[in-house]
C-alpha positions in Angstrom: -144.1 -82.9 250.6 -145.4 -86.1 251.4 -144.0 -89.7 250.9 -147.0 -92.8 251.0 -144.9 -95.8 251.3 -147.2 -99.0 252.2 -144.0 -100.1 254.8 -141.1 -98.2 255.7 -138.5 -101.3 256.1 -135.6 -100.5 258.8 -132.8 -99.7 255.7 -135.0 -96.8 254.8 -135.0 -95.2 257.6 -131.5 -93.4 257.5 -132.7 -92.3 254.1 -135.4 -90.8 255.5 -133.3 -88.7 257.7 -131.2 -87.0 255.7 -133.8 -86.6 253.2 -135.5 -84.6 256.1 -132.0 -82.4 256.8 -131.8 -81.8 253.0 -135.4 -80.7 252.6 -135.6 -78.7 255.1 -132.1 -76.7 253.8 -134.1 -75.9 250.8 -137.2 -74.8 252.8 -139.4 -78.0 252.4 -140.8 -80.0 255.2 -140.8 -83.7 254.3 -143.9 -86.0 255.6 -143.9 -90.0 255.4 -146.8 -92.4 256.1 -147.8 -95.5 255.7 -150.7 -96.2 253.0 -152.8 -99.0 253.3 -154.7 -100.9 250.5 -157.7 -98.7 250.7 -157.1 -95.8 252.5 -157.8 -92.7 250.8 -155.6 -90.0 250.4 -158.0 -87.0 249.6 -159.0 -84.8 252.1 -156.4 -83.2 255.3 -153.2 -85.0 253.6 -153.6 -84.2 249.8 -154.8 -80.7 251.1 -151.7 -80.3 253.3 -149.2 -81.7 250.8 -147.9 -79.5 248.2 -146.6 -82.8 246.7 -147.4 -86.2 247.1 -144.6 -89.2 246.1 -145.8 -92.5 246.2 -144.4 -96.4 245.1 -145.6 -97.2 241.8 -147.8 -100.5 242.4 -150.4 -101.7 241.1 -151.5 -102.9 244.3 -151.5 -99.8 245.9 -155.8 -98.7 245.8 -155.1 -95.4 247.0 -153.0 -94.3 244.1 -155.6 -94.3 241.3 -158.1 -91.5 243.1 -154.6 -89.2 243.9 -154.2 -90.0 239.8 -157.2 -88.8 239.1 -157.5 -85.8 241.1 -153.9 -84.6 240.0 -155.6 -85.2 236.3 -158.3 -82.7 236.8 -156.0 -80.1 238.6 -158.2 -80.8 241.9 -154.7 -82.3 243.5 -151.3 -81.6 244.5 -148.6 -83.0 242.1 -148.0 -86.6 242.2 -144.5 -88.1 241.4 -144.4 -92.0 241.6 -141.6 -94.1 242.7 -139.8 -97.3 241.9 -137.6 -100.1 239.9 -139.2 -100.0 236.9 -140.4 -103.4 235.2 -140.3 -105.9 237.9 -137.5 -107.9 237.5 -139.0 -110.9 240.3 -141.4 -112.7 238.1 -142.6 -111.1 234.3 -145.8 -109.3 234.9 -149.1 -110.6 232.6 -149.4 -108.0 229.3 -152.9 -106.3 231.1 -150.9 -105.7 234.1 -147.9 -104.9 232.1 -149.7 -101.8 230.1 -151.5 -100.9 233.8 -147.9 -100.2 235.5 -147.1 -98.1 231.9 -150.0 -96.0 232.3 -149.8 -95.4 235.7 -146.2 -94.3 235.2 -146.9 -91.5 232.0 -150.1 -90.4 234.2 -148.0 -89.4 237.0 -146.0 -85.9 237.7 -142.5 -87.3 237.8 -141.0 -90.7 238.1 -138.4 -91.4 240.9 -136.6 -94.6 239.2 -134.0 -96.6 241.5 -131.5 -97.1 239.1 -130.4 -96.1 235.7 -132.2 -98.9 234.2 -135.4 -98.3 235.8 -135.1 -94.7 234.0 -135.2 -97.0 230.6 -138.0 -98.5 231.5 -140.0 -95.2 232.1 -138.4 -94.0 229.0 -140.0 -97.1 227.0 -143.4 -96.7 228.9 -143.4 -92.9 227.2 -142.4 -90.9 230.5 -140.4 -87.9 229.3 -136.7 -87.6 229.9 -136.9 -84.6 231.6 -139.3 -86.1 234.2 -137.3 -88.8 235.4 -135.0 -88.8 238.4 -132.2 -91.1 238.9 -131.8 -91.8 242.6 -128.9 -94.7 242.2 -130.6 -96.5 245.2 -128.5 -97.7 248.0 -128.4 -97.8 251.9 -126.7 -95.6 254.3 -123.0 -97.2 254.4 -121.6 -95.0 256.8 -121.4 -97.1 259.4 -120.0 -100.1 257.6 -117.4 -97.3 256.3 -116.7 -96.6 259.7 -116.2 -100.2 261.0 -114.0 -100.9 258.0 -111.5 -98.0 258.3 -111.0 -99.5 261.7 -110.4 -103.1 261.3 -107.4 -104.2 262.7 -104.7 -106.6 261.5 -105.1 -107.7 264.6 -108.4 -108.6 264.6 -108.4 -110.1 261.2 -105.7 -112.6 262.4 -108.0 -113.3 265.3 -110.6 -114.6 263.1 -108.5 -116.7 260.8 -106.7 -118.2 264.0 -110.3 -119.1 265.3 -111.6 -120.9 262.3 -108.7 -121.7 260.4 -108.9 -119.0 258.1 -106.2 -119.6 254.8 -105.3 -115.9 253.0 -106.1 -116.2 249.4 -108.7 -119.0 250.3 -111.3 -117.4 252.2 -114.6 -116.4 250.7 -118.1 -114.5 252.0 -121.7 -114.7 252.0 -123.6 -112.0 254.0 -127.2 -111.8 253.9 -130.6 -113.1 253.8 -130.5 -116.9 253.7 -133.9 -117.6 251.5 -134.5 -119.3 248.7 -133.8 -116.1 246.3 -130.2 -116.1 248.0 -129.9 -120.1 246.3 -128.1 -121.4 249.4 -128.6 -125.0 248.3 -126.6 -124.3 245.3 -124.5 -122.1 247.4 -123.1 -125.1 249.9 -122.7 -127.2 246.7 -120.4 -124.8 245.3 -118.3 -124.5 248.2 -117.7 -128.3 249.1 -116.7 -128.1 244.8 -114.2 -125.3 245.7 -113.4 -127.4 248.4 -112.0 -130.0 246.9 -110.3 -127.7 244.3 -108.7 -125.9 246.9 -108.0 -127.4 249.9 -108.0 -125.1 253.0 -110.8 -123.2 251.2 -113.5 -121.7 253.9 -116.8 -119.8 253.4 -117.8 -117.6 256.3 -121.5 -117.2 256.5 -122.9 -114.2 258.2 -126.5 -114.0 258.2 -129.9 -115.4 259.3 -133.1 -116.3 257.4 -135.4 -119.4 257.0 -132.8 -121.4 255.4 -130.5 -120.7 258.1 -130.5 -124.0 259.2 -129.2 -125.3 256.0 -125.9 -123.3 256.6 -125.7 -124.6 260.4 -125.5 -128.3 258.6 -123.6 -128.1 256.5 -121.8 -126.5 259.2 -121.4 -129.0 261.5 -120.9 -131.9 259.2 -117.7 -133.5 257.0 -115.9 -131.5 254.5 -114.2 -133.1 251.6 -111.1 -133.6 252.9 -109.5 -136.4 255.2 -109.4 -134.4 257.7 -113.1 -134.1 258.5 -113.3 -130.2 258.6 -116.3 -128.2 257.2 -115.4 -125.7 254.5 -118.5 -124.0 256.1 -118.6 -121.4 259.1 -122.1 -120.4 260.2 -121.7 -116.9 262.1 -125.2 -115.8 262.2 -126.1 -112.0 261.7 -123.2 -109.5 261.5 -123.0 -105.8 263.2 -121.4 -103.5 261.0 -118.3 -104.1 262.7 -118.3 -107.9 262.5 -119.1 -107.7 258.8 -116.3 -105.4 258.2 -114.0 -107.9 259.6 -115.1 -110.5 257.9 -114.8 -108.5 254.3 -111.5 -107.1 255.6 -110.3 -111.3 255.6 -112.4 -112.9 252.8 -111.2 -112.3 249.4 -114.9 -112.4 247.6 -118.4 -112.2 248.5 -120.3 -115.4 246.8 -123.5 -114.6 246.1 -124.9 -117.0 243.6 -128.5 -116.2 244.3 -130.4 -112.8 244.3 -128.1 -109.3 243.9 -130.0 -106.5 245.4 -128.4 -103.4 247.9 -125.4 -106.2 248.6 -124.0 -104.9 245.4 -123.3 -102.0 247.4 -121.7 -103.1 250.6 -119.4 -105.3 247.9 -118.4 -101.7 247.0 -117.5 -100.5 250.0 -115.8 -103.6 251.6 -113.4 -103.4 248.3 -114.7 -106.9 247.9 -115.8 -108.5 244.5 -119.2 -110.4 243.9 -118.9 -114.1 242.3 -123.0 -114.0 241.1 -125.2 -116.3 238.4 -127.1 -114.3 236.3 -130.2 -115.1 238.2 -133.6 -114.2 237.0 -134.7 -112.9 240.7 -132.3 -109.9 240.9 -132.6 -106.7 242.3 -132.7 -103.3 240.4 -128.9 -103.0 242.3 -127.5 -106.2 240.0 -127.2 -103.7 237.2 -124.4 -101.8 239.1 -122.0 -104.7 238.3 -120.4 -105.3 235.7 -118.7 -108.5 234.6 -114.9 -108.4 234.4 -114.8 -105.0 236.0 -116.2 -105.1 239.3 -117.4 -108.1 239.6 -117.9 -112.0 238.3 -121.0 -113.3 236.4 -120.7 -117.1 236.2 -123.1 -118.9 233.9 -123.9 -123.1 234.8 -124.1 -125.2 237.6 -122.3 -125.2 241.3 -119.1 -126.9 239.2 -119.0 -124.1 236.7 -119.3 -121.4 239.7 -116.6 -123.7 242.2 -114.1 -123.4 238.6 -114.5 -119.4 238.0 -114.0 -118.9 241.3 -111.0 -121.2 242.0 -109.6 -119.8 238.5 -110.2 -116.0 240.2 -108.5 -116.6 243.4 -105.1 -117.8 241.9 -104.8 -114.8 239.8 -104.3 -112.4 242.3 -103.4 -109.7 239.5 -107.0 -109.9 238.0 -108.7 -110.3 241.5 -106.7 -107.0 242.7 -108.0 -105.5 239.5 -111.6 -106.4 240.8 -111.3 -105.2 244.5 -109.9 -101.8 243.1 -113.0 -101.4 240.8 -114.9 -101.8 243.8 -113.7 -99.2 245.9 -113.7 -96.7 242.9 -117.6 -97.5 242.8 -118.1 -96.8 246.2 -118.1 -93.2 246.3 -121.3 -93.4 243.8 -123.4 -95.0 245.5 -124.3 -93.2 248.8 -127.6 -92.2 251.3 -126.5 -88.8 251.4 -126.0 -88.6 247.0 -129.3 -90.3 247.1 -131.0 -87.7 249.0 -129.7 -84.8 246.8 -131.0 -86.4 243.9 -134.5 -86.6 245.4 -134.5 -83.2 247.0 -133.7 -82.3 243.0 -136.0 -83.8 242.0 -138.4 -82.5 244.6 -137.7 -79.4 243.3 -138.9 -80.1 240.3 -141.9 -81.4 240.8 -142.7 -78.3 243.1 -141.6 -76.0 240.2 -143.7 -77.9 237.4 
């Protein structure tokens, strides 16, 4: 079986792996290159595959030949995989009935999430050709690292930046524009102000890194001159753990994507917007339950998460919702799924 991905990004990898181990238990061997625009995938490697998976792009040239020869029974099968509608920017109508007919021409449809199986299901793929894969990233080491965070080491870090229980929050990830960082450091000088003592830890890099450094380095709110901002740069696994294991939420007022996930296995509840640039991953919370979906400006966002962190009843409620999801939402479930529904494209 053969996987065509036009890049293989580093949080794939793992996946990869055990997608390997889990093939080969059932007697498969699993193949994955990198396609190209252009490059044509008849000859040695459709001949050699006995299936070939592929992401469902438009911009991806060497899908529509593989199409057609799986059409006319000159191919192997040909499964296609992805989010569903693109949920980045609203795709023009032509290009809108392109990605539906690509998806209903294909074998099977690997879909990320459960609503990306919708979408397939409203473009006229049948039910029984659609796999769920519940996309995530291999947790295990931050599962590891947070098992073994110490009380110790979490008083460490709130003696070093003046860390207040009850008042610390968490942003770890890509500092871009989808991640709204402006917005971001305007909500946390708000919650500043409403809460005095109130810190954000920042853990990540990105272009807008420098953004985070400033705001950093410069005045907070209060009379006393400190910065409710600590830029920390990127985490390891380890350093992330502590810093979930001290901070009571993760803020993350911009994009929603695989952090839903590590908010799942930290125990720690996301304070979002509902953005219009979110991940597939964004549908996995839910507002009230696991998480916090605050609509408005940086003011609006500063109040619901003020209001959240002094009601520690409905905030436990939250962090135990998370750690419930956890379990559901892991590389080696993911890897079953596909491996099923491997299976069953071999078998049709």
């Amino acid at each position: 079986m053969t996987v065509v991905q036009r890049a293989v990004p580093s949080h794939r990898a793992p996946f990869f792996r055990h997608l390997s181990r889990e093939l080969d238990a059932r007697g498969a061997e699993l193949v994955v290159t990198r396609g190209a625009r252009g490059t044509p995938l008849g000859g040695p490697l459709a001949r050699g595959s006995d299936a070939l998976i592929m992401e469902h792009a438009l911009s991806g040239a060497e899908l529509y030949p593989a199409l057609l020869r799986g059409s006319l029974g000159q191919g192997p099968p040909l499964a296609l995989w992805g989010a569903g509608e693109p949920r980045a920017y609203r795709p023009a109508p032509l290009a809108r009935a392109a990605r539906a007919r690509l998806a209903v021409l294909g074998d099977r449809y690997f879909a990320h999430t459960e609503g990306g199986r919708r979408d397939a299901l409203r473009w006229g793929v049948p039910d029984h050709r659609i796999t769920v894969l519940r996309n995530t990233t291999d947790t295990a080491a931050l599962r590891t690292a947070r098992d073994a965070v110490r009380a110790e080491d979490m008083r460490e870090l709130r003696l070093r930046h003046g860390l207040k229980p009850g008042r610390t929050a968490l942003f770890a990830g890509r500092l871009d524009a989808a991640a709204r960082i402006p917005y971001l450091l305007a909500a946390t000088h708000a919650l500043a102000k409403l809460l005095p003592g109130f810190t954000l830890l920042v853990a990540g890099d990105g272009e807008l890194r420098g953004l985070a450094e400033a705001a950093a380095s410069g005045p907070g709110p209060g009379g006393d001159g400190r910065s409710p901002v600590v830029a920390l740069g990127p985490p390891t696994p380890r350093e992330l753990a502590t810093y979930g294991a001290t901070a009571d939420v993760l803020l993350v007022p911009g994009r929603v994507g695989l952090c839903a996930v590590d908010s799942f296995v930290l125990g720690l509840p996301i304070v979002t917007t509902p953005w219009p640039l979110h991940g597939a991953e964004f549908e996995y919370l839910e507002d009230g339950r696991n998480a916090l979906v605050v609509r408005g400006g940086p003011d609006a966002y500063a109040h619901a998460v003020a209001g959240l962190l002094a009601a520690p009843a409905r905030l436990a409620m939250l962090r135990t919702a998370c750690r419930a999801e956890a379990a559901s939402y892991t590389v080696e479930g993911m890897s079953r799924r596909f491996a099923d529904g491997v299976e069953r494209l071999l078998g049709a």
